[in-house]
C-alpha positions in Angstrom: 86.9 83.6 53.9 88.8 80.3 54.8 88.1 78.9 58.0 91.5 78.4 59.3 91.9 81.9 58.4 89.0 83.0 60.1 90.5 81.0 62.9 93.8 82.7 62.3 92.2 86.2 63.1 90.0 85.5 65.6 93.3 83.7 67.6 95.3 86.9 67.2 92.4 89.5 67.8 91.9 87.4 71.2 96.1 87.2 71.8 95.7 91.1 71.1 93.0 91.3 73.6 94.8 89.3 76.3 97.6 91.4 75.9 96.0 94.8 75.8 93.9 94.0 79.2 96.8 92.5 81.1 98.8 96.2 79.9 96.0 97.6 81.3 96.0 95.9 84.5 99.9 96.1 85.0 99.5 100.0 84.4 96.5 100.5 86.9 98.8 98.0 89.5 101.8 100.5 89.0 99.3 103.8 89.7 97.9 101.6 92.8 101.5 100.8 94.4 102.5 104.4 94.0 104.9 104.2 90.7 103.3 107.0 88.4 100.7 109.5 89.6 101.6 113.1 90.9 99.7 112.5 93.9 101.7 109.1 95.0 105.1 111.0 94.1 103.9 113.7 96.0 103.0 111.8 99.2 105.9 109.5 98.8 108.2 112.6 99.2 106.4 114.0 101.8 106.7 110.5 104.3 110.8 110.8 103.4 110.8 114.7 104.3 109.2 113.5 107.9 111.6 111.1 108.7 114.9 112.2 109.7 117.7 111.6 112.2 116.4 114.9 114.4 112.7 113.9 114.0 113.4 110.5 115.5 112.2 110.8 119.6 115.6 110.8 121.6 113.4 110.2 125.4 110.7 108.5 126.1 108.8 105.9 129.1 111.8 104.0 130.4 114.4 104.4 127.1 116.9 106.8 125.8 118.8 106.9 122.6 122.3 105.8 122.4 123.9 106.3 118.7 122.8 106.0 115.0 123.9 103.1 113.3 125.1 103.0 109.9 123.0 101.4 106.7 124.1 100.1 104.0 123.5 102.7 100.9 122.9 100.3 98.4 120.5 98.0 99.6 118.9 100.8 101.0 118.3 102.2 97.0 118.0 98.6 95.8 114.9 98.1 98.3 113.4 101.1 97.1 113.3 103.2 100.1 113.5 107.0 100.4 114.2 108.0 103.8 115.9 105.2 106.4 116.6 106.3 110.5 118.3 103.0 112.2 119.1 103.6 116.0 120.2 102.0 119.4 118.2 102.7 122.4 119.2 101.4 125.8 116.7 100.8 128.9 117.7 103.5 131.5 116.1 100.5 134.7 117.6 97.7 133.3 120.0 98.6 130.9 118.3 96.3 127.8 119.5 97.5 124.2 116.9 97.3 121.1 117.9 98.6 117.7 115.5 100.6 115.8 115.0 100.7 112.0 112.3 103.2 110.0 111.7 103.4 106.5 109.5 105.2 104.2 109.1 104.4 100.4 106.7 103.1 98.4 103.4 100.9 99.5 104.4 98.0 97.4 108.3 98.1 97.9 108.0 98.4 101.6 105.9 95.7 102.0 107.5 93.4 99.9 110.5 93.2 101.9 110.1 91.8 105.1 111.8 90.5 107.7 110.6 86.5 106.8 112.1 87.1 103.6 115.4 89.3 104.5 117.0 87.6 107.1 116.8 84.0 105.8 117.8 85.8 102.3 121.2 86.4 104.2 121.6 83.1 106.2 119.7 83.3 109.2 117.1 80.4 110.2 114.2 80.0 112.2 112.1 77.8 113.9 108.9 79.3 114.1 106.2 81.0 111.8 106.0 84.8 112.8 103.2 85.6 115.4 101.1 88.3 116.7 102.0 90.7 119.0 99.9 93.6 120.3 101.2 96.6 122.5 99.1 98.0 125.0 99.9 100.9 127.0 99.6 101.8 130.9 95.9 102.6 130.7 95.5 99.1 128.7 94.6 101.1 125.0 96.1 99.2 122.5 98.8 101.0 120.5 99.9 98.9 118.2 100.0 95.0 116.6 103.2 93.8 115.2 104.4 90.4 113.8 107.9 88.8 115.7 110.1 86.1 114.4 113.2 84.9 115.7 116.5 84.4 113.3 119.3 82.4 114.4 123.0 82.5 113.0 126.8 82.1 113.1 128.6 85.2 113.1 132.6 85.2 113.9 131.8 81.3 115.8 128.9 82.7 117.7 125.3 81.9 117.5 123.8 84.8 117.6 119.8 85.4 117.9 118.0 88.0 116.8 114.4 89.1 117.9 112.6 91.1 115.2 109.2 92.8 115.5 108.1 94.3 112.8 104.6 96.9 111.8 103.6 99.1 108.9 101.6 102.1 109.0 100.1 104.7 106.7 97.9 106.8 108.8 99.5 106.2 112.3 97.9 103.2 112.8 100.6 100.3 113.4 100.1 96.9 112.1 101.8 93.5 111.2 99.4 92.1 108.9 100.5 88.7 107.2 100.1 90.0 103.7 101.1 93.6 103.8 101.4 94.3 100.1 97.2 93.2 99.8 96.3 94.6 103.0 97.3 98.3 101.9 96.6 97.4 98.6 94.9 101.1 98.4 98.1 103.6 99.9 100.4 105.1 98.0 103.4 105.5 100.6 104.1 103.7 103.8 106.1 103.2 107.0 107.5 100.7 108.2 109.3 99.7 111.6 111.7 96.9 112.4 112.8 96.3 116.3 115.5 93.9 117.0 116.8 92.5 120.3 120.0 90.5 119.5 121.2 87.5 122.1 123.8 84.8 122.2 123.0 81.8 123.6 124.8 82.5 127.3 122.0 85.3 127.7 119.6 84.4 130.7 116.8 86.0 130.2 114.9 87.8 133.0 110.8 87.6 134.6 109.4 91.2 133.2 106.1 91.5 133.7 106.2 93.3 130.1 108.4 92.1 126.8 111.1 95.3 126.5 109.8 95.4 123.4 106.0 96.0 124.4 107.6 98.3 126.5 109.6 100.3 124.0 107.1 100.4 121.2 104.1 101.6 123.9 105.9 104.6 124.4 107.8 105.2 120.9 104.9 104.5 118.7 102.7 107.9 120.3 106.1 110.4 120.2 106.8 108.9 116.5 103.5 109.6 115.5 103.5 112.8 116.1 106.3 113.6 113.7 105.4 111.5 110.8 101.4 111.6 110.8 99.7 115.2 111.0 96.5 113.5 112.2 96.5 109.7 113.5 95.5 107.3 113.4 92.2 108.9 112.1 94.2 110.7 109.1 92.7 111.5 105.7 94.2 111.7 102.4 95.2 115.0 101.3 97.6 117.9 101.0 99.1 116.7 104.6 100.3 113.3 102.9 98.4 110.6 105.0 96.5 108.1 103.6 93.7 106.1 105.2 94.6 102.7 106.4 92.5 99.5 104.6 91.1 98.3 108.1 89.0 100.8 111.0 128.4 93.5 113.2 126.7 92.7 115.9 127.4 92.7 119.7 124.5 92.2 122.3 126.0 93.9 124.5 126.4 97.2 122.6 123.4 97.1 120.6 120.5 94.9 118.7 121.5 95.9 115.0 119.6 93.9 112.5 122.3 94.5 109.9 119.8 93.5 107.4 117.6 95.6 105.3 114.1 94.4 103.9 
């Protein structure tokens, strides 16, 4: 046999090669984010059954709900979520207003949109990189960690601001972690929350001795949980759905809607 022939063959078995591993790896990414196997259909469908409009806690610490706000249908199917509840609570001492927004969907399209990529996606800007929150409740047991940024933009000749915490979960234990895709690399379906507080810049804020939105998510997170996680945060995978986490318009005064989905 010619050696450029030779050469010619052993080129294409290795180009054959190349391409048969990376199919391989592309397929066993798709079964790992939740795209093909009964089990992640299964579990995925089972997260969306959970969260609805009546599951969503109406009364809780120092908040009560105030209305539903609408979301956008199609870049609610075109972020790949299954099941969306977006809501305005109001604080009953001091009259703040947060919006709400919980999704469920796939691990890898839920964490792929986040807020650091949504909201300058749609013209907002911000001056700082997101940071690290955690929530403690009264007896100082931490409930959760989230991730905040702030997003600043024109809307109708107004500079509006918008506050955004954000967490994901898959077990009922909340977290913000930096690279959420990796960091559940290993769940098939996920949560994820999105907390807004939306100011102009004649808002003066007030001392609190707690952020509203430590204060909201201490007592939210625990009556949530209990509706969209059989067992938390200590869940395991099975016929219940949970999966074991990787690590042991809008007018300030009405409402904090992000108007944004990601």
């Amino acid at each position: 046999m010619k050696p450029h022939l030779l050469t010619q063959i052993t080129f294409s078995a290795f180009i054959a090669l190349a391409l048969a591993g990376f199919t391989f790896l592309q397929w066993r990414e798709l079964q790992f984010w939740g795209f093909l196997d009964e089990v992640s259909i299964k579990q995925q469908a089972e997260f969306a059954k959970r969260l609805t409009k009546d599951a969503i806690p109406k009364s809780f610490g120092n908040w009560e709900f105030v209305q539903f706000d609408p979301v956008n249908e199609k870049e609610i199917r075109l972020a790949g979520i299954t099941s969306v509840v977006q809501a305005v609570y109001k604080n009953l001492n001091t009259n703040e207003h947060l919006s709400i927004f919980v999704a469920t969907g796939p691990t890898n399209e839920i964490c792929i949109h986040t807020p650091e990529q949504c909201y300058p996606g749609h013209g907002a800007d911000t001056s700082h990189q997101p940071t690290a929150m955690k929530v403690y409740n009264d007896d100082n047991k931490l409930v959760a960690e989230f991730l905040n940024q702030t997003y600043h933009q024109d809307v109708n000749g107004v500079k509006v601001s918008r506050e955004v915490w954000w967490g994901f979960s898959a077990d009922g234990t909340w977290e913000g972690p930096r690279n959420p895709r990796s960091h559940y690399f290993s769940s098939r379906a996920m949560y994820k929350i999105y907390l807004t507080r939306a100011f102009d810049e004649t808002t003066v804020p007030t001392a609190q001795e707690k952020l509203p939105q430590q204060d909201f998510l201490a007592a939210f997170i625990p009556e949530l949980n209990k509706v969209l996680f059989v067992q938390s945060p200590t869940a395991t995978s099975g016929e219940d759905g949970n999966q074991p986490s990787d690590k042991d318009k809008t007018n300030p005064e009405k409402g904090a809607s992000s108007d944004k989905v990601g």
